[in-house]
N, CA, C and O atoms as a GROMACS GRO file, in nm:
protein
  324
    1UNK      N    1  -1.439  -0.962  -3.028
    1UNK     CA    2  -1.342  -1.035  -2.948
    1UNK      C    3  -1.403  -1.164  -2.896
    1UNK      O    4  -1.510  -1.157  -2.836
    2UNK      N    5  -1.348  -1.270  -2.913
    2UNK     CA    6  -1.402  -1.406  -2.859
    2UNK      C    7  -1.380  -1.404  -2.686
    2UNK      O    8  -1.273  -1.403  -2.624
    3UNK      N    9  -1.473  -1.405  -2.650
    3UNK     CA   10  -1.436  -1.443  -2.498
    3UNK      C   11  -1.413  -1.566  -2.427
    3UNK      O   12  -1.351  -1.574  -2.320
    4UNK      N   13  -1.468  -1.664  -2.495
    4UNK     CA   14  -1.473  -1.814  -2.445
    4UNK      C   15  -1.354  -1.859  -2.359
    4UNK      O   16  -1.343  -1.962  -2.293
    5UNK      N   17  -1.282  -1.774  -2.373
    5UNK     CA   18  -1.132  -1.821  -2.277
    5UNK      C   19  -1.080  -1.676  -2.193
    5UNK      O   20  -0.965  -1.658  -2.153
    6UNK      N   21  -1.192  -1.583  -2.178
    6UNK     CA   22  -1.176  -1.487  -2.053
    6UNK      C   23  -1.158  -1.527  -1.930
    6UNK      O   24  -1.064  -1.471  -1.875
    7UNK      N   25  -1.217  -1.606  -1.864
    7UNK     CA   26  -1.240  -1.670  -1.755
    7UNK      C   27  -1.108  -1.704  -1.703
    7UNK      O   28  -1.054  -1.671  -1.598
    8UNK      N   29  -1.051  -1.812  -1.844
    8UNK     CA   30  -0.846  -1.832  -1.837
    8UNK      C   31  -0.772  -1.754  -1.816
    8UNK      O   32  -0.677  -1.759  -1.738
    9UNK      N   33  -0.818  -1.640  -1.909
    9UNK     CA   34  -0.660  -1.504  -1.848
    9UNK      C   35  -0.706  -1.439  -1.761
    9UNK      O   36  -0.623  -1.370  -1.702
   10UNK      N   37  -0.849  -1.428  -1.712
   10UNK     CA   38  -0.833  -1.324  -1.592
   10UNK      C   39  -0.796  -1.437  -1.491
   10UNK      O   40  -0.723  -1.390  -1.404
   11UNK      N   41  -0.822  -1.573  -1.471
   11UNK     CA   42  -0.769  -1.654  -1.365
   11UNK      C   43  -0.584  -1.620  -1.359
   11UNK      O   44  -0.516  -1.585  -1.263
   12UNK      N   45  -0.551  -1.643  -1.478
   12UNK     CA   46  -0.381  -1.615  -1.471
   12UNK      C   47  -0.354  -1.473  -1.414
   12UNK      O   48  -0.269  -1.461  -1.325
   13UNK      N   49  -0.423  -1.363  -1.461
   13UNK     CA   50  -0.390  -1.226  -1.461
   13UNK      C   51  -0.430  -1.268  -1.282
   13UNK      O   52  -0.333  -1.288  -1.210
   14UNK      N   53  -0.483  -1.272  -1.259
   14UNK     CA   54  -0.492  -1.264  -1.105
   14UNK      C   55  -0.397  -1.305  -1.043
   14UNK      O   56  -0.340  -1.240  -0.956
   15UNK      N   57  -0.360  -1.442  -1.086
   15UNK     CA   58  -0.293  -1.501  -0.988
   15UNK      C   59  -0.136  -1.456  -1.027
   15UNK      O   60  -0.043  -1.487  -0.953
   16UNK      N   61  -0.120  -1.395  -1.129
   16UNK     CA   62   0.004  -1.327  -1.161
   16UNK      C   63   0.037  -1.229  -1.086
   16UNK      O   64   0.153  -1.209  -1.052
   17UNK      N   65  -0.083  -1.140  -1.042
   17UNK     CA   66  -0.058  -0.989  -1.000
   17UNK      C   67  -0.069  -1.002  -0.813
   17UNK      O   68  -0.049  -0.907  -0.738
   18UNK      N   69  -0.105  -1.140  -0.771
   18UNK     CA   70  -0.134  -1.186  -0.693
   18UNK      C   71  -0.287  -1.121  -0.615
   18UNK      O   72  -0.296  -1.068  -0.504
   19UNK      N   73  -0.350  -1.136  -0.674
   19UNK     CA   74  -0.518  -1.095  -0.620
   19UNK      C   75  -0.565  -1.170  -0.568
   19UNK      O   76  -0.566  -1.290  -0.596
   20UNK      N   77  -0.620  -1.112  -0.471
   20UNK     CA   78  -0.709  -1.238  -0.324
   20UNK      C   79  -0.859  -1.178  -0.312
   20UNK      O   80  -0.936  -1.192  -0.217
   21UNK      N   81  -0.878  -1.120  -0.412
   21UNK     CA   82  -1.015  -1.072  -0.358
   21UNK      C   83  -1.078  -1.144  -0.518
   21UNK      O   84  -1.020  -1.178  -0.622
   22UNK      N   85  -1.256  -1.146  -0.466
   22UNK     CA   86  -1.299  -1.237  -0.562
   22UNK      C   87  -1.357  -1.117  -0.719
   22UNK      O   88  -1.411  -1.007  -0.733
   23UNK      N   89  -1.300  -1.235  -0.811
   23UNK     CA   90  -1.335  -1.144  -0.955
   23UNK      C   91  -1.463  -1.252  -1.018
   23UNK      O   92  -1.461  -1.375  -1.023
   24UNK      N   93  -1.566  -1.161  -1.061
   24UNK     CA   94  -1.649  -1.220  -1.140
   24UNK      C   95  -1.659  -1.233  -1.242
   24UNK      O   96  -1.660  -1.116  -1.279
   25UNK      N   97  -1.676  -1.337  -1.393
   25UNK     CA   98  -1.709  -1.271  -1.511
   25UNK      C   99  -1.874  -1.274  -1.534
   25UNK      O  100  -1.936  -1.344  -1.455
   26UNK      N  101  -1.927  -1.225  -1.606
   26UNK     CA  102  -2.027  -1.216  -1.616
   26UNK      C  103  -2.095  -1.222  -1.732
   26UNK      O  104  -2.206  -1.169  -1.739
   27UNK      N  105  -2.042  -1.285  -1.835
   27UNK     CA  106  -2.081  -1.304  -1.981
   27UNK      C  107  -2.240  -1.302  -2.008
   27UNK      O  108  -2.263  -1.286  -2.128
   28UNK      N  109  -2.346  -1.315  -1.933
   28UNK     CA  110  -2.439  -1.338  -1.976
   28UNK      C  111  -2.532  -1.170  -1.940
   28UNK      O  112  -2.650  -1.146  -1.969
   29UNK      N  113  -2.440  -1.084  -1.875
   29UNK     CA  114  -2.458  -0.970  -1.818
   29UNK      C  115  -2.586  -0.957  -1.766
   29UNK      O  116  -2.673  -0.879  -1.807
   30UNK      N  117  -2.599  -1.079  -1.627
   30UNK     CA  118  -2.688  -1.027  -1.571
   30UNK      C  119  -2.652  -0.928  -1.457
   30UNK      O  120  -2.712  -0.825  -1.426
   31UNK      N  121  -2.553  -0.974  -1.409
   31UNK     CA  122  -2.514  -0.857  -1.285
   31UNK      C  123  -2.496  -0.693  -1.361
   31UNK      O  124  -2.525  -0.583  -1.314
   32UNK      N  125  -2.454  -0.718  -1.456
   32UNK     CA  126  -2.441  -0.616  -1.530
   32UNK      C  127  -2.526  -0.516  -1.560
   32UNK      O  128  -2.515  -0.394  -1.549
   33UNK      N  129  -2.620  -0.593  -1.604
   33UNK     CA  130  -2.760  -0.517  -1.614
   33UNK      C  131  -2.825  -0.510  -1.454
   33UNK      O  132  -2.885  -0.405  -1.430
   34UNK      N  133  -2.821  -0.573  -1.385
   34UNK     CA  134  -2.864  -0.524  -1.236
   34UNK      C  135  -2.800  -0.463  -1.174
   34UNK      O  136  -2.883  -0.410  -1.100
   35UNK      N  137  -2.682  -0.416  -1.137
   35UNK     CA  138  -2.602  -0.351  -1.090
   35UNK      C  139  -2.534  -0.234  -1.191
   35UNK      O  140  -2.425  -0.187  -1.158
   36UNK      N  141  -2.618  -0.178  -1.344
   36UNK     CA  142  -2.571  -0.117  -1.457
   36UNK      C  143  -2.429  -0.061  -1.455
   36UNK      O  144  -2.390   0.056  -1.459
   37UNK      N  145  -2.331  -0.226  -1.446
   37UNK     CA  146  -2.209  -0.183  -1.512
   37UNK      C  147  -2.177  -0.151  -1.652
   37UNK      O  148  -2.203  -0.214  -1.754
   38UNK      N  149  -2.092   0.000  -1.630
   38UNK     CA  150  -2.114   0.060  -1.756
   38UNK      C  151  -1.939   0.062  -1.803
   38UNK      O  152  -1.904   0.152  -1.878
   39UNK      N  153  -1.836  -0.040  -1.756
   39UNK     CA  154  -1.730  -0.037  -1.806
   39UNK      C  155  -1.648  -0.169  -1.749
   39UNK      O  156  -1.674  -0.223  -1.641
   40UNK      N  157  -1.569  -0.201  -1.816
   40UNK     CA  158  -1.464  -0.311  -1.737
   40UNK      C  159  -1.305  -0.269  -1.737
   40UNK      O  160  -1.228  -0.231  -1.826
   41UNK      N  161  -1.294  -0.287  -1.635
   41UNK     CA  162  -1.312  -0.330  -1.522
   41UNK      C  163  -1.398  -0.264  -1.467
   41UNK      O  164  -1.390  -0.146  -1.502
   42UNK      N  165  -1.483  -0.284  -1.394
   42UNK     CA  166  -1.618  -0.257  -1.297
   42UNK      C  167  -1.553  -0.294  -1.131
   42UNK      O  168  -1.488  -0.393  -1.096
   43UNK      N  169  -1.595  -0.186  -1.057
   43UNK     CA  170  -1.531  -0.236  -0.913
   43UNK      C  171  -1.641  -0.195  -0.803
   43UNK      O  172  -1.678  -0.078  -0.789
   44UNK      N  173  -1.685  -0.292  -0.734
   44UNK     CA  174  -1.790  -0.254  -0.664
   44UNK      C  175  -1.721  -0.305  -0.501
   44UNK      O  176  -1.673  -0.417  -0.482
   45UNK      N  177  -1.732  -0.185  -0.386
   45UNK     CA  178  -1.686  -0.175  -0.284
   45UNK      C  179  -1.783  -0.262  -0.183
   45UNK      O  180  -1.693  -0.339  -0.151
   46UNK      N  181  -1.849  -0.290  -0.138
   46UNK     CA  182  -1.937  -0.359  -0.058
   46UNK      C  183  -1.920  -0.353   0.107
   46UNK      O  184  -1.805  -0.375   0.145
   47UNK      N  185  -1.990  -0.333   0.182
   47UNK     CA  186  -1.977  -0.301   0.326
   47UNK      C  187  -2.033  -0.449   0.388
   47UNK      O  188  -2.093  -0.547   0.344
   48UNK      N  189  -1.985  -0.410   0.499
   48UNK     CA  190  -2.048  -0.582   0.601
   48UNK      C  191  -2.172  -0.595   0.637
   48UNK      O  192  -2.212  -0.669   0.726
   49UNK      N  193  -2.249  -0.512   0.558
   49UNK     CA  194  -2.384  -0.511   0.552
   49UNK      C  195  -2.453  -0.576   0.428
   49UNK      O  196  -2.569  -0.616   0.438
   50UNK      N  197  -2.388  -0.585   0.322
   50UNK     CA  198  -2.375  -0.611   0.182
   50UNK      C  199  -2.424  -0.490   0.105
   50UNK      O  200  -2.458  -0.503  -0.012
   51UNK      N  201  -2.429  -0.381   0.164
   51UNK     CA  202  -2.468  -0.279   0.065
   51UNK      C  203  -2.361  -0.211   0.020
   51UNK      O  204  -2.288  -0.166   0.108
   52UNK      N  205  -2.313  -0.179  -0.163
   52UNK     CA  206  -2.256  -0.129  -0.214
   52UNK      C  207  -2.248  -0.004  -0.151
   52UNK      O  208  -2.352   0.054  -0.119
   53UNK      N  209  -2.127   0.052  -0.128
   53UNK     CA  210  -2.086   0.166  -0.074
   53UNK      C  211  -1.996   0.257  -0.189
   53UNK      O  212  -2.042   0.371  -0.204
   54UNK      N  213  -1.910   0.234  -0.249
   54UNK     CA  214  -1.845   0.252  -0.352
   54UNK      C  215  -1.846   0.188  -0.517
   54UNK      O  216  -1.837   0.066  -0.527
   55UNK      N  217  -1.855   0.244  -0.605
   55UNK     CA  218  -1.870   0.167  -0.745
   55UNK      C  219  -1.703   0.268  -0.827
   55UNK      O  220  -1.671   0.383  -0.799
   56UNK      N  221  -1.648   0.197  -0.901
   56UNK     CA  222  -1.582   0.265  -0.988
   56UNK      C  223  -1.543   0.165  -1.109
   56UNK      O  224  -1.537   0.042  -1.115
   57UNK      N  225  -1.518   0.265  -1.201
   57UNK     CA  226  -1.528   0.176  -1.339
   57UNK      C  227  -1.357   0.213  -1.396
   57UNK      O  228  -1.286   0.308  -1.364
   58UNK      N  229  -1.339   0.144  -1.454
   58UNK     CA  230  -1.195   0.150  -1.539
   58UNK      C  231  -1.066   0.122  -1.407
   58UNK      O  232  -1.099   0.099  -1.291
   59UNK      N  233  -0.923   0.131  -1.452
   59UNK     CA  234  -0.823   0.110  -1.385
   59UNK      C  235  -0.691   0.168  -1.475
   59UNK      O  236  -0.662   0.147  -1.592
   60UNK      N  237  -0.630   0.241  -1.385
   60UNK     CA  238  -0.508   0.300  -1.421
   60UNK      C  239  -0.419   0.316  -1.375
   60UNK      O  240  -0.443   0.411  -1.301
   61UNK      N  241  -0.304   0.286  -1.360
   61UNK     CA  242  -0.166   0.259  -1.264
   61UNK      C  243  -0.221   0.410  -1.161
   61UNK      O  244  -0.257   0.523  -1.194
   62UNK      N  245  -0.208   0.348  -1.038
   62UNK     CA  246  -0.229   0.459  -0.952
   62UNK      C  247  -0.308   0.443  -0.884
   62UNK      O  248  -0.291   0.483  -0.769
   63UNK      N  249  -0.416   0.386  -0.914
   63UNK     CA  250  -0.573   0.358  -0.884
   63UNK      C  251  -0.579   0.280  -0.756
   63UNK      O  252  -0.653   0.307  -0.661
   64UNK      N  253  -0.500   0.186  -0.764
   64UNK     CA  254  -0.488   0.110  -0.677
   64UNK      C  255  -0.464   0.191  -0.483
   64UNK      O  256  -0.522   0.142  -0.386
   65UNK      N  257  -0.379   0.301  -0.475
   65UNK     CA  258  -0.437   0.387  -0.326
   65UNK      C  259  -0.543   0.416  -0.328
   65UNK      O  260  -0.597   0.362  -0.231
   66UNK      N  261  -0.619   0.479  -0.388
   66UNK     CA  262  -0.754   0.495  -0.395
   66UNK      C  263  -0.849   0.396  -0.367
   66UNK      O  264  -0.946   0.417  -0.295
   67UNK      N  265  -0.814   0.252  -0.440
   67UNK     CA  266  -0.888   0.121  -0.381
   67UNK      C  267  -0.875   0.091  -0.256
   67UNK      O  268  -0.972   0.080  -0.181
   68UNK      N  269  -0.708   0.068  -0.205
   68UNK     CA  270  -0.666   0.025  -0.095
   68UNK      C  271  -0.758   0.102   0.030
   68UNK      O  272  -0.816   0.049   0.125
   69UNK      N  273  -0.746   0.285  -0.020
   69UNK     CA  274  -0.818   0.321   0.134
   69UNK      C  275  -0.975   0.292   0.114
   69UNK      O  276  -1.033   0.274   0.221
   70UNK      N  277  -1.060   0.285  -0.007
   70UNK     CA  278  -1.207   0.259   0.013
   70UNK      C  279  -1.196   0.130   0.095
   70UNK      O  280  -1.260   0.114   0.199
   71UNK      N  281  -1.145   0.073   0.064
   71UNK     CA  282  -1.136  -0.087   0.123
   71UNK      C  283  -1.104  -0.073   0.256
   71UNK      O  284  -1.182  -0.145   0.318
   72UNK      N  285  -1.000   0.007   0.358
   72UNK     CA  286  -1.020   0.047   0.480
   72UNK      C  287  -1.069   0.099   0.530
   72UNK      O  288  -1.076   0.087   0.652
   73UNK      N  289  -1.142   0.206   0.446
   73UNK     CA  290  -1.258   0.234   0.500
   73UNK      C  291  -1.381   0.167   0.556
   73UNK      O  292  -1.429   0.193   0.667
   74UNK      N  293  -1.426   0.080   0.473
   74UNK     CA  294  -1.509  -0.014   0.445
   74UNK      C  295  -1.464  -0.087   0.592
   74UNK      O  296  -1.496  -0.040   0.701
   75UNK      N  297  -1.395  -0.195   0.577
   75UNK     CA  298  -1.310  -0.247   0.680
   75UNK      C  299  -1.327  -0.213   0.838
   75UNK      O  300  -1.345  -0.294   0.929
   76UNK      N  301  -1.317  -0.073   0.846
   76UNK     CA  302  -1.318   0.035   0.964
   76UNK      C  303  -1.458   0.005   1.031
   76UNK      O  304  -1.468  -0.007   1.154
   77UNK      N  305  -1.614  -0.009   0.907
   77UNK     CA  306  -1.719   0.012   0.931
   77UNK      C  307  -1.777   0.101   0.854
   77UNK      O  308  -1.894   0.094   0.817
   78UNK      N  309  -1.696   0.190   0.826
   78UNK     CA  310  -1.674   0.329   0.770
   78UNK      C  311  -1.820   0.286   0.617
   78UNK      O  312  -1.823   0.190   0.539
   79UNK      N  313  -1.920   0.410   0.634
   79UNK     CA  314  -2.014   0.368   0.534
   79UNK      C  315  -2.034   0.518   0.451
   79UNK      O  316  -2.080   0.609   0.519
   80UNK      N  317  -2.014   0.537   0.356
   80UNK     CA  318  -2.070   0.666   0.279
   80UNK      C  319  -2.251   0.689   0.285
   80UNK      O  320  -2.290   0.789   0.225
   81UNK      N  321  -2.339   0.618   0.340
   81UNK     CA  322  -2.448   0.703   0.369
   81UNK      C  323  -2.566   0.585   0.332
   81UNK      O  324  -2.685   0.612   0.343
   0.00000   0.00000   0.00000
């Protein structure tokens, strides 16, 4: 698959689905390999500490409550450990 114009549809796909939170690409997979994302979509939760609290990989209609409450959690303070 050519990617050279990923960057273009996930900018549209975002702003289609209306997304406000920030998306990375990462073509050269360094985060990838430092953070060993092992699928895309890749979703990493982050606390106000900057430490990853949540990771999940893939997306499937539905998924999205499951995001919404890690994210209030998070939000809350709320830290898994």
């Amino acid at each position: 698959m050519d990617s050279s114009n990923r960057p273009t549809l996930v900018r549209g796909m975002s702003q289609k689905e209306g997304y406000d939170w920030v998306l990375l690409n990462d073509d050269q997979e360094v985060g990838g390999n430092l953070f060993g994302v092992q699928g895309v979509p890749m979703n990493f939760y982050i606390d106000r500490k900057g430490k990853i609290q949540f990771a999940t990989r893939g997306f499937q209609e539905g998924d999205e409550v499951a995001m919404k409450a890690m994210i209030r959690q998070l939000l809350r303070g709320g830290e898994t450990g």
